[in-house]
N, CA and C atoms as an extended XYZ file, in Angstrom:
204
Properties=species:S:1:pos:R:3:atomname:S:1:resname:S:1:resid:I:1 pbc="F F F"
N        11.453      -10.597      138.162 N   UNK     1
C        10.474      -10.331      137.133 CA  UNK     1
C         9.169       -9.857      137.772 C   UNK     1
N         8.914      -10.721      138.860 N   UNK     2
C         7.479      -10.036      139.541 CA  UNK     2
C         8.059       -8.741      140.055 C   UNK     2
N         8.959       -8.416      140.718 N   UNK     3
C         9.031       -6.453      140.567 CA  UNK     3
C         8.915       -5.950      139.909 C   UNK     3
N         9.583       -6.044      138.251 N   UNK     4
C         9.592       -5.025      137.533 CA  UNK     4
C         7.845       -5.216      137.494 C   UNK     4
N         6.976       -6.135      136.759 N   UNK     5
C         5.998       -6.374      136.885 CA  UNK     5
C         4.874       -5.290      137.514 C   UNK     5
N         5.470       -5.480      138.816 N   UNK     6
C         4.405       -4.679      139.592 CA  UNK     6
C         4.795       -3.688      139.529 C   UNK     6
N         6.054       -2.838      139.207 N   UNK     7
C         5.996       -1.845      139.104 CA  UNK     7
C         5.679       -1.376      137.801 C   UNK     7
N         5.863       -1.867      136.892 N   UNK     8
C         5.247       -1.396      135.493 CA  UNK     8
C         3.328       -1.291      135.264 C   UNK     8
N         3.092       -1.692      136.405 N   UNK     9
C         1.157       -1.507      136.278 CA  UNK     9
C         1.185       -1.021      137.229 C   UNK     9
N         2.018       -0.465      138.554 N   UNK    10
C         1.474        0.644      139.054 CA  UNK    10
C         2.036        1.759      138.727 C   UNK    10
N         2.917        1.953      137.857 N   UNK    11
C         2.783        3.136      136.973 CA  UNK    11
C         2.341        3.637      135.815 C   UNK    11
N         1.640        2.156      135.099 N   UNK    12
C         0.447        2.647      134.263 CA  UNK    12
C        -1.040        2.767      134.691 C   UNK    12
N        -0.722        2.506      136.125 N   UNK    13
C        -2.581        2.061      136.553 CA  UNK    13
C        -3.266        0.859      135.832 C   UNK    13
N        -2.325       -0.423      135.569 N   UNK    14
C        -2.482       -1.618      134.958 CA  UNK    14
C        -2.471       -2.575      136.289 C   UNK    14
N        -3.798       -3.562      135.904 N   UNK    15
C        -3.953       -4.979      136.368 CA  UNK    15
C        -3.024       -5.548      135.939 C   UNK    15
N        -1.847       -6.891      136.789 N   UNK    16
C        -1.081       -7.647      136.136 CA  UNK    16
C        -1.663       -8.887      135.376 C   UNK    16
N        -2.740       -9.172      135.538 N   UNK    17
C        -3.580       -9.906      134.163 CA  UNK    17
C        -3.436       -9.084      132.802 C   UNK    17
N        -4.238       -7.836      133.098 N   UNK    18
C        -3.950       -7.470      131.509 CA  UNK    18
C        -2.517       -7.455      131.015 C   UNK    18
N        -1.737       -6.493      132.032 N   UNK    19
C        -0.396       -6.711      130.870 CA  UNK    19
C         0.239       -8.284      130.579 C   UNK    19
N        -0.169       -9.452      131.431 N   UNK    20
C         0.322      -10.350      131.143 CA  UNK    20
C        -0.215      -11.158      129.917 C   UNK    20
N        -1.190      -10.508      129.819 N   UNK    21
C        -2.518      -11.054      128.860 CA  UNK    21
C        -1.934      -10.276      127.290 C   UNK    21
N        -1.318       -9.292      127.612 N   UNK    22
C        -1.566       -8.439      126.353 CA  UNK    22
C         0.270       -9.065      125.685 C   UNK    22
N         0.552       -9.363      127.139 N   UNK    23
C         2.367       -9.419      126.265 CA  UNK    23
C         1.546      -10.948      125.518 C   UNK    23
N         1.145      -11.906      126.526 N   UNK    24
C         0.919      -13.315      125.644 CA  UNK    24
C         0.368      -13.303      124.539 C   UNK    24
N        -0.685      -12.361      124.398 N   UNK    25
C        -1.178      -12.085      122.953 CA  UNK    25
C        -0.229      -11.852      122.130 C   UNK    25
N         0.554      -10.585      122.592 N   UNK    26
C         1.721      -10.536      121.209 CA  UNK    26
C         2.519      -11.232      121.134 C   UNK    26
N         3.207      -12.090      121.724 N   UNK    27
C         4.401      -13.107      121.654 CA  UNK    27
C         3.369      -14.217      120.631 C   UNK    27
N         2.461      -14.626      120.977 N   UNK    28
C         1.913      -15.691      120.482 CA  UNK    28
C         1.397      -15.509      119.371 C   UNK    28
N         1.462      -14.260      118.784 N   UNK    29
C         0.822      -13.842      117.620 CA  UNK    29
C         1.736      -13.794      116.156 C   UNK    29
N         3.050      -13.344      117.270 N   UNK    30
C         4.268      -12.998      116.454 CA  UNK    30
C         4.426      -14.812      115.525 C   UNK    30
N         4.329      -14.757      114.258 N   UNK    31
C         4.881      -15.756      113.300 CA  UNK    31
C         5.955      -15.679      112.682 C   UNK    31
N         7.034      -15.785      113.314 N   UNK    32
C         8.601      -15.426      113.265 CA  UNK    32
C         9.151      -17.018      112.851 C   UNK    32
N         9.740      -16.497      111.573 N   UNK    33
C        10.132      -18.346      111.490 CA  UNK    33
C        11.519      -17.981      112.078 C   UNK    33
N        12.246      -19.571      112.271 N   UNK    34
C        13.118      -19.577      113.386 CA  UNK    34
C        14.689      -19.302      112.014 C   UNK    34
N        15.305      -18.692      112.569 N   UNK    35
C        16.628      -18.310      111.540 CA  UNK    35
C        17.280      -19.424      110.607 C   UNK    35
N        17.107      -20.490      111.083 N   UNK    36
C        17.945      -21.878      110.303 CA  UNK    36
C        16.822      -21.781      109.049 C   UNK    36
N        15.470      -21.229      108.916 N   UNK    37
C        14.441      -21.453      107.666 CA  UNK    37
C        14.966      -19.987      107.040 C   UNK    37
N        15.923      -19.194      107.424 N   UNK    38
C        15.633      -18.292      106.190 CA  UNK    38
C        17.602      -17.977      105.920 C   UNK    38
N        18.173      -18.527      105.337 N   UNK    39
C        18.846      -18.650      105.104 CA  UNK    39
C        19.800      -17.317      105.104 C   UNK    39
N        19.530      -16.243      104.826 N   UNK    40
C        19.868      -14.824      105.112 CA  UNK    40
C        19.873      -14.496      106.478 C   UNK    40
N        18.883      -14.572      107.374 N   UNK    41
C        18.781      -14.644      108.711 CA  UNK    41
C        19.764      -15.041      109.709 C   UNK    41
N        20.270      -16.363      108.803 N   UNK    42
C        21.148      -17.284      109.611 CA  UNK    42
C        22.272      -16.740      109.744 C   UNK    42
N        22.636      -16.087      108.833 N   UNK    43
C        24.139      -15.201      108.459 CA  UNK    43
C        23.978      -14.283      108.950 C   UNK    43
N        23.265      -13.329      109.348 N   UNK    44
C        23.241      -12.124      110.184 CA  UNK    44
C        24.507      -12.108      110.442 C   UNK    44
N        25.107      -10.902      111.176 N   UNK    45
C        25.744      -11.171      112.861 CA  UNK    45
C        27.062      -12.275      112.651 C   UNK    45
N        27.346      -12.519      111.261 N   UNK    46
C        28.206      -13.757      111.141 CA  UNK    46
C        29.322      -13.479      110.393 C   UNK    46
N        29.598      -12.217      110.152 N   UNK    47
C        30.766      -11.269      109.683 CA  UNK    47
C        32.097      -11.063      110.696 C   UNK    47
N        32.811      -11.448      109.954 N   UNK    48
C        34.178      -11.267      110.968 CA  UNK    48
C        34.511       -9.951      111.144 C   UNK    48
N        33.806       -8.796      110.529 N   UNK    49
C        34.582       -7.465      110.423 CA  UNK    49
C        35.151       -7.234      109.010 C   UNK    49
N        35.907       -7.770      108.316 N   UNK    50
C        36.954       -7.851      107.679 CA  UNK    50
C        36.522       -6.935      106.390 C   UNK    50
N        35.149       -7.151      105.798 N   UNK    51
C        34.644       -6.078      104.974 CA  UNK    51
C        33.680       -5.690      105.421 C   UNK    51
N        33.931       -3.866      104.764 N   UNK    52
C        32.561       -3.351      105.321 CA  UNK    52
C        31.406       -3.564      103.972 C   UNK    52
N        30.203       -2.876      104.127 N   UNK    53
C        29.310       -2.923      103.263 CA  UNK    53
C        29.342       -2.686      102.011 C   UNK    53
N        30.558       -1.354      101.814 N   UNK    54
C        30.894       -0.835      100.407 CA  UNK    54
C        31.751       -1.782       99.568 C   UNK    54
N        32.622       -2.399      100.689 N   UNK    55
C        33.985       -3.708      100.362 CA  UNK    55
C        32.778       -4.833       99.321 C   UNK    55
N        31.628       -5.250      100.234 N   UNK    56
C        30.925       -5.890       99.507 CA  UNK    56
C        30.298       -6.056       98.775 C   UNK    56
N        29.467       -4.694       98.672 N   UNK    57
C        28.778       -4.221       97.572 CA  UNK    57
C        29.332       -3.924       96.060 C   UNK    57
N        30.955       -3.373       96.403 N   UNK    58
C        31.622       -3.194       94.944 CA  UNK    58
C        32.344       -4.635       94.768 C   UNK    58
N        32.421       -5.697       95.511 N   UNK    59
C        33.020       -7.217       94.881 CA  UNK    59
C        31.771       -7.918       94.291 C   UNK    59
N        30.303       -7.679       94.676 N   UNK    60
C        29.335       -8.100       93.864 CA  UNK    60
C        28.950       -7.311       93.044 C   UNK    60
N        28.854       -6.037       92.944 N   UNK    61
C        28.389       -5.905       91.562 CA  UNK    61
C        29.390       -4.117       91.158 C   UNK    61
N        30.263       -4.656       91.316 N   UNK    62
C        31.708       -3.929       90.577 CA  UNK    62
C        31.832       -2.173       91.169 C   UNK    62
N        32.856       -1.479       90.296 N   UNK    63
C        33.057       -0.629       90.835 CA  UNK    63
C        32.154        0.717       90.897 C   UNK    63
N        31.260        0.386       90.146 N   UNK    64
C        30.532        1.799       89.547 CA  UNK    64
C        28.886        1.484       90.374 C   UNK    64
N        28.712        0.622       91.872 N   UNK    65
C        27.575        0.267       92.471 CA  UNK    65
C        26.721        1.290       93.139 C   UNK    65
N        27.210        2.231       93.449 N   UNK    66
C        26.860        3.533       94.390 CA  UNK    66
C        26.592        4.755       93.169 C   UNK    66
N        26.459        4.324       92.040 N   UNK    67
C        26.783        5.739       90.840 CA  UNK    67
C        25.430        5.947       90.067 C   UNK    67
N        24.601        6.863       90.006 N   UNK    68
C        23.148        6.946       89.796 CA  UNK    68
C        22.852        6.588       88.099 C   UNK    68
């Protein structure tokens, strides 16, 4: 990590204070609630494959979902 580091501020012409300063600012700024609080979140990524988007979209709200 200290390589990439140093090489990422000597190819911006960056002090490693500031960029370390500027990532902590944004990490610490970020108010990301954690996935178990948003219930949609949690399910991401939690699809077996088995249907795609259209499979799901026409079992919730029928066959005519995509029709203007």
């Amino acid at each position: 990590m200290e390589a990439q580091l140093s090489a990422y501020c000597a190819a911006r012409h960056l002090r490693k204070s500031q960029v370390v300063q500027t990532a902590l600012r944004l990490l610490l700024s970020e108010e990301v609630a954690p996935a178990e609080a948003d219930p949609f979140l949690a399910m991401v990524g939690s699809g077996n494959g088995r249907y795609t988007t259209e499979d799901i979209m026409r079992m919730s709200r029928g066959e005519d979902w995509n029709q203007p």
